[in-house]
C-alpha positions in Angstrom: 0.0 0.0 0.0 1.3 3.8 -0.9 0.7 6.4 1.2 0.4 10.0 0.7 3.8 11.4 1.5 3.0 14.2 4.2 5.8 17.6 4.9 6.6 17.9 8.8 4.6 20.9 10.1 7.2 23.9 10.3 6.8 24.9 14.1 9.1 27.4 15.4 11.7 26.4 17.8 10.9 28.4 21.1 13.9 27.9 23.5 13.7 29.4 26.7 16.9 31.2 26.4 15.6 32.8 23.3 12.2 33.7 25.7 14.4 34.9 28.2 16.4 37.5 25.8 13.2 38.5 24.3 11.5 39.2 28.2 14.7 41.4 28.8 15.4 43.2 25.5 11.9 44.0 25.6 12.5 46.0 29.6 15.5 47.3 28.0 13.7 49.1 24.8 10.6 50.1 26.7 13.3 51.7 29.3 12.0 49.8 32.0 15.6 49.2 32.3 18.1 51.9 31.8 21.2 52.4 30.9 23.9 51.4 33.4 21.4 49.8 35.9 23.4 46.3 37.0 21.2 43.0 36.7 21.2 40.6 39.5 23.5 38.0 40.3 23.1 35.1 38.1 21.9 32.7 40.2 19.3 35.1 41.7 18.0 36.3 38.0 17.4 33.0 37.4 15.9 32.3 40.2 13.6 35.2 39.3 12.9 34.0 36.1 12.2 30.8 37.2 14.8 29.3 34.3 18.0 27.4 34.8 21.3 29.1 34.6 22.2 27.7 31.5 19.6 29.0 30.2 19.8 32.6 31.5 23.8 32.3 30.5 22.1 31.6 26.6 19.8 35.0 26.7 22.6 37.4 28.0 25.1 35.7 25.5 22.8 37.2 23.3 21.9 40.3 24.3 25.6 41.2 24.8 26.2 40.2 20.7 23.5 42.7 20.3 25.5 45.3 22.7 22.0 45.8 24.9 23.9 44.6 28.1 27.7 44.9 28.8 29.2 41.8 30.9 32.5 42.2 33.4 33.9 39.3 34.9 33.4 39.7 38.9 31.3 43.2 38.4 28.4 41.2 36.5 26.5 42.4 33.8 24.4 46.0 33.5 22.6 47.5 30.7 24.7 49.3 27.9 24.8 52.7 27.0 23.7 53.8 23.5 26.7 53.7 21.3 28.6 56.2 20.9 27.8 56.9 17.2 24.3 56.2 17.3 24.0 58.9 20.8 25.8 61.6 18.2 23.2 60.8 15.7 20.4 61.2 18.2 21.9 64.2 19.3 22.4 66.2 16.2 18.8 65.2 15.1 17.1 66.2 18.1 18.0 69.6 17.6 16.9 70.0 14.6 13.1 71.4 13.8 12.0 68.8 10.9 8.7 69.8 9.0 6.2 67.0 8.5 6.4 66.4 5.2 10.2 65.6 5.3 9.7 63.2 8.5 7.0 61.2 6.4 9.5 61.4 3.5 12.4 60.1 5.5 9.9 57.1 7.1 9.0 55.9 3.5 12.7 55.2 3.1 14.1 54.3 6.1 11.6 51.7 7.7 11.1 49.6 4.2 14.7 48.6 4.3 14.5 48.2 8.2 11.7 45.8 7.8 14.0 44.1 5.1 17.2 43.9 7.2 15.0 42.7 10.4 13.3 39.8 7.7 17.2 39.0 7.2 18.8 39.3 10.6 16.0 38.6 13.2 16.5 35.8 15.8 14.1 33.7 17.5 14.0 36.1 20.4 13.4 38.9 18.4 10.6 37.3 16.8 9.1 36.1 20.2 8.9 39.7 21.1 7.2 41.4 17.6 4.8 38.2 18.2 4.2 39.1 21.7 3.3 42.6 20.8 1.0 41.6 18.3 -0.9 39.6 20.8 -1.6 43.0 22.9 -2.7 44.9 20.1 -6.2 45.1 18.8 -8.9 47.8 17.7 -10.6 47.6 21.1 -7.9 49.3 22.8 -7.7 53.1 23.9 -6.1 55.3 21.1 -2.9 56.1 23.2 -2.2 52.2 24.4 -2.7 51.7 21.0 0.1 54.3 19.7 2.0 53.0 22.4 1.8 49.3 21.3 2.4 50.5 17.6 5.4 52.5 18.4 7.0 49.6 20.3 6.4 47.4 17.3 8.3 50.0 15.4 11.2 50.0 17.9 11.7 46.2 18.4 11.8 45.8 14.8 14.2 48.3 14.4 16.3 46.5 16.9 16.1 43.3 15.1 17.7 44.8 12.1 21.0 44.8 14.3 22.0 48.4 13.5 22.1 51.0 16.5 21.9 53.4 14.0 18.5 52.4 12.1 17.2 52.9 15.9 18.1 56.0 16.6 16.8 57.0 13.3 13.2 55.1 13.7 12.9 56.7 17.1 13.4 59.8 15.9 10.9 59.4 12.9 8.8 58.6 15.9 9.1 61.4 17.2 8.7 63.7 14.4 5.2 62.3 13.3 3.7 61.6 16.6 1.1 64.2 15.4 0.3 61.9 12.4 0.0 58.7 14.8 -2.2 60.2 17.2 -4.7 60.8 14.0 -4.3 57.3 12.9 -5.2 55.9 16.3 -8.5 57.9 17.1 -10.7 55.4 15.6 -11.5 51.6 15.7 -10.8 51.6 12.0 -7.4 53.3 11.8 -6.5 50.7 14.9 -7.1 48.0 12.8 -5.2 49.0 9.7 -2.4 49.2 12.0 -2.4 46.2 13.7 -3.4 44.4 10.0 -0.5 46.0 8.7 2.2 45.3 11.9 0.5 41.2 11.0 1.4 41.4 7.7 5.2 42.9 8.5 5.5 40.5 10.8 4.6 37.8 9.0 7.6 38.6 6.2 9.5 39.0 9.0 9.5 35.7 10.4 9.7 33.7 7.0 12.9 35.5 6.3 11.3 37.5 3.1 13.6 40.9 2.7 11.4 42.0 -0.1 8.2 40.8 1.4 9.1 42.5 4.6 9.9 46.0 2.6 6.4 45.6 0.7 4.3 44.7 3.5 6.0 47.9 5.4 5.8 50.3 2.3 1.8 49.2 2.5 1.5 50.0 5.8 2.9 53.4 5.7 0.9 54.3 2.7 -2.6 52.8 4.7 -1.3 54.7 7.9 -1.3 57.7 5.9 -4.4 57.4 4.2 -6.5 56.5 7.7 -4.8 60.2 9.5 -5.1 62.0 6.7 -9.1 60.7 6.2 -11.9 63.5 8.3 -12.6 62.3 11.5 -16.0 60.1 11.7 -15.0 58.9 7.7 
């Protein structure tokens, strides 16, 4: 007798060492925790977390190769500064006063190929925390959890496309067209478009699709756009 020949099921791999990088990159970019606070001993942030050691050793392994944490042997491990390049970056910018128009225009090129290079460079933990973000977000929420949720989606996919410098300039973008979020947020409709959109990012994101990711983010911004630019009650 033949049988049908049936594909494994393609389930991602969730170690907890990628969940446990992904809990703390996550307090790091919401500045829950700052820069230079020192993270407990080892065997007491474990302990915390409820994961082995070996496990906890695997996240910070991590988040140092990402430069979110600095490690010392016998001062432990605290949270990294910005790098230096990327805090001149952010400093020039924030001094400067940026019209609208050229804030959207530098969005529309700068997050397409962020969305690309996160599709390309993206580990499981990074993954774990766009998915967990996704899970928050929905049309029901308030307008400003809903911006809030929307720009963290924006940051943690900056950071997974493992260049300080992309980060600073997403969060200044984010900055400059808060205005434009706060009208894309007021109603139930513009909330879903947004979390539709972050879905459909996403998605690129974890198959690995550079050009997918880039399209699906270019859509976005254009819908985003469209929704805050729309009369209110439309």
């Amino acid at each position: 007798m033949t049988f049908a020949s049936i594909p494994p099921m393609r389930r991602p791999a969730r170690s907890v060492g990628a969940e446990v990088a992904a809990h703390l990159e996550r307090l790091i970019i919401s500045g829950e925790l700052r820069a230079g606070d020192r993270l407990p001993p080892e065997r007491e942030l474990a302990a915390n977390l409820n994961v082995s050691r070996s496990s906890l050793r695997e996240a910070m392994f991590e988040l140092e190769a990402k430069k979110l944490v600095q490690r010392r042997q016998g001062r432990g491990s605290t949270v990294a500064d910005i790098p230096p390049a990327a805090a001149q970056l952010r400093g020039n910018l924030a001094d400067l006063d940026i019209e609208l128009g050229y804030a959207t225009e530098l969005r529309d090129l700068v997050e397409p190929r962020i969305a690309q290079l996160a599709a390309l460079r993206a580990v499981e933990s990074n993954l774990l925390s766009l998915d967990e973000v996704l899970t928050r977000s929905n049309e029901n929420l308030a307008a400003e959890e809903s911006m809030r949720l929307d720009i963290e989606f924006h940051t943690l996919l900056a950071h997974a496309a493992q260049n300080p410098l992309l980060v600073t300039l997403c969060t200044m973008t984010t900055e400059w067209t808060r205005n434009t979020r706060v009208l894309s947020h007021r109603t139930a409709l513009g909330r879903r478009i947004s979390v539709h959109g972050h879905e459909m990012i996403y998605r690129a994101v974890a198959e690995h699709d550079g050009p997918a990711a880039a399209a699906a983010m270019e859509q976005h911004l254009r819908e985003v756009r469209e929704i805050s630019t729309a009369p209110a009650g439309s």
